[in-house]
matplotlib code that plots the C-alpha trace (Angstrom):
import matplotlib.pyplot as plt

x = [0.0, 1.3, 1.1, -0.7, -0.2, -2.2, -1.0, -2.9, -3.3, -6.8, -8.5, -11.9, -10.0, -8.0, -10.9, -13.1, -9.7, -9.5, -13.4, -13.1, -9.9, -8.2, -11.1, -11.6, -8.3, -8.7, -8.3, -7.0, -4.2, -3.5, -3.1, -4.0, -2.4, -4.0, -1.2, -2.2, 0.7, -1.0, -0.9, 2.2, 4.6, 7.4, 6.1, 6.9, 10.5, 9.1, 6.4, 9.0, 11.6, 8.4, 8.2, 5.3, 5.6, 1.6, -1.1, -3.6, -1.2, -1.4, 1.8, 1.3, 4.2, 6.7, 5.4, 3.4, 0.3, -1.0, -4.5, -5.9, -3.9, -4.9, -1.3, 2.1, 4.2, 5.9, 2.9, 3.1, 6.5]
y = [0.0, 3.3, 6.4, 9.8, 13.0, 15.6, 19.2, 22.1, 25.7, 25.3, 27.6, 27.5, 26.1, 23.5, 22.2, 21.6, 20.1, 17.9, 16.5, 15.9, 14.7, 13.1, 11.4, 10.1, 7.9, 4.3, 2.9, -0.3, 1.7, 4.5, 5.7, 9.0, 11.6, 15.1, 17.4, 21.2, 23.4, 26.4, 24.1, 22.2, 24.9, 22.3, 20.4, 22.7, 21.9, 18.5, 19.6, 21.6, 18.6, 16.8, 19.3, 21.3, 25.2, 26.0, 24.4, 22.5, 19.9, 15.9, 14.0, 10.1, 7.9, 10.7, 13.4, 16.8, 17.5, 21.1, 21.7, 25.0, 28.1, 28.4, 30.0, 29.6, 27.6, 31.3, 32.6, 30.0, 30.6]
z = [0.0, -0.8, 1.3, 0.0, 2.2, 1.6, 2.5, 2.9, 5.1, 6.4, 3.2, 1.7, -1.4, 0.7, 2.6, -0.8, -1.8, 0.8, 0.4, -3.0, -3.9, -0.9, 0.0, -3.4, -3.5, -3.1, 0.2, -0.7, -2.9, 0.0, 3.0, 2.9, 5.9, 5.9, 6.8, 8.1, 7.5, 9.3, 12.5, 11.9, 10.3, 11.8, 8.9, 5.7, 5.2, 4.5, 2.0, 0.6, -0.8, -1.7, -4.2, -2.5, -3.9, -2.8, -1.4, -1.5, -2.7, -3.0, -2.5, -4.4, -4.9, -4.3, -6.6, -5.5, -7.5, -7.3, -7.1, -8.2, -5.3, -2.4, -0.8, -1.8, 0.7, 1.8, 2.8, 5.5, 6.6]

ax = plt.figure().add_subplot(projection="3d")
ax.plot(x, y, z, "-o")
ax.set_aspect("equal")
plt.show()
């Protein structure tokens, strides 16, 4: 099984995000961790070498997918 984190800032556009594509992934293909920047800003260095450059952002299989803006990674800095 692989593992799926999903980062986001907590944003209108992070939270639709979140419902609709995170919780879309097969469960039998992912484990999916919901990671909150805005509350775990120990955390960004890590979104950041996962290729993370704005959230909301899904991580599969080692590569970051952007969806639409919702704040660029400095924003949360």
């Amino acid at each position: 099984m692989s593992k799926a984190v999903f980062y986001h800032a907590g944003c209108p556009v992070c939270v639709e995000a979140e419902r609709n594509v995170a919780a879309a992934l097969d469960p039998a293909r992912y484990t999916v961790e919901v990671v909150h920047l805005g509350e775990s800003k120990e955390r960004l260095a890590e979104a950041e070498a996962a290729g993370v450059r704005s959230v909301p952002a899904l991580v599969l299989d080692g590569l970051a997918f952007h969806i639409n803006h919702g704040a660029d990674l400095s924003a949360l800095k």
